[in-house]
Every structure is written in structure tokens, then in C-alpha cells.
C-alpha positions as CSV (number, residue, x, y, z in Angstrom):
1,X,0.0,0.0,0.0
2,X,1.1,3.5,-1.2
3,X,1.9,5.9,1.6
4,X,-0.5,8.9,2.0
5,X,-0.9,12.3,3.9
6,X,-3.2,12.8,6.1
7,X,-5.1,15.1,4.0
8,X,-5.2,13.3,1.2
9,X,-6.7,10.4,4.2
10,X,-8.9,13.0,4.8
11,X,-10.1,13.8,1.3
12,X,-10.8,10.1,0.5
13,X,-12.7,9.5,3.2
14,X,-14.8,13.0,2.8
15,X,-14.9,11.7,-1.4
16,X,-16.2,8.1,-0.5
17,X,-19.3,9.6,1.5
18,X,-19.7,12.1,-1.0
19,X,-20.0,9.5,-3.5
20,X,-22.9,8.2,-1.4
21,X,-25.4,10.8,-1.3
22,X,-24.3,11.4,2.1
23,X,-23.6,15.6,2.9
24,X,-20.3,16.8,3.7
25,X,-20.4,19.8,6.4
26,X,-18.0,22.1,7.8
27,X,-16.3,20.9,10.7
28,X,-17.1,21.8,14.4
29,X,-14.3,22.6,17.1
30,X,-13.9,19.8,19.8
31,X,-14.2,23.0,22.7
32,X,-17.4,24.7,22.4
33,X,-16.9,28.1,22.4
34,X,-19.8,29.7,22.2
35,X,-22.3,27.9,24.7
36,X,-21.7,27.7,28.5
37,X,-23.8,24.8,28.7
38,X,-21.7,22.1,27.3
39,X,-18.7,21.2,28.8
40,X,-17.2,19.3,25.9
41,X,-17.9,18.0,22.5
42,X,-20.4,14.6,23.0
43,X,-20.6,12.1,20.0
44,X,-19.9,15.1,17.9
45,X,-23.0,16.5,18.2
46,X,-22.5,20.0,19.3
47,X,-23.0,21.7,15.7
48,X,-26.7,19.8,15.7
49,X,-27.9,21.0,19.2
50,X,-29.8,23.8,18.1
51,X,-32.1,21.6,15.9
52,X,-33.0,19.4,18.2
């Protein structure tokens, strides 16, 4: 196997969902910054709390 960066990682694995009808969106930071109720990312979640 061919040695890779981890962006080009990172832009095959974004690529492959893509593929899939699945929708890429912009990343979230791991430290909420911006809500006093959350004391750390869950399940990656944060970016969806406002929806539910």
C-alpha cells in the first residue's frame, strides 16, 4: 500500500461519502466556544444542538 498524507486520508474519506449521497459539512471545534452549557464535544453532536 502506497503511503499517504493525512489530507489526502482525509479527502478520500470526505470523497467516499460524497459518493454516497451522504452531505459533507463544515467541521465543528472539539471546545465549544460559544455555549456555557456544554462542557465538551459529545458524539460530535454540538453543531446539531440547536435543531433538536
Amino acid at each position: 500500500m502506497k503511503p499517504i498524507t493525512s489530507s489526502e486520508l482525509r479527502k478520500a474519506f470526505l470523497e467516499f461519502f460524497h459518493k454516497n449521497n451522504h452531505q459533507i459539512i463544515q467541521s465543528s471545534s472539539l471546545l465549544p466556544g460559544n455555549d456555557k452549557t456544554l462542557l465538551f464535544t459529545n458524539a460530535g453532536m454540538v453543531q446539531f444542538k440547536d435543531v433538536f
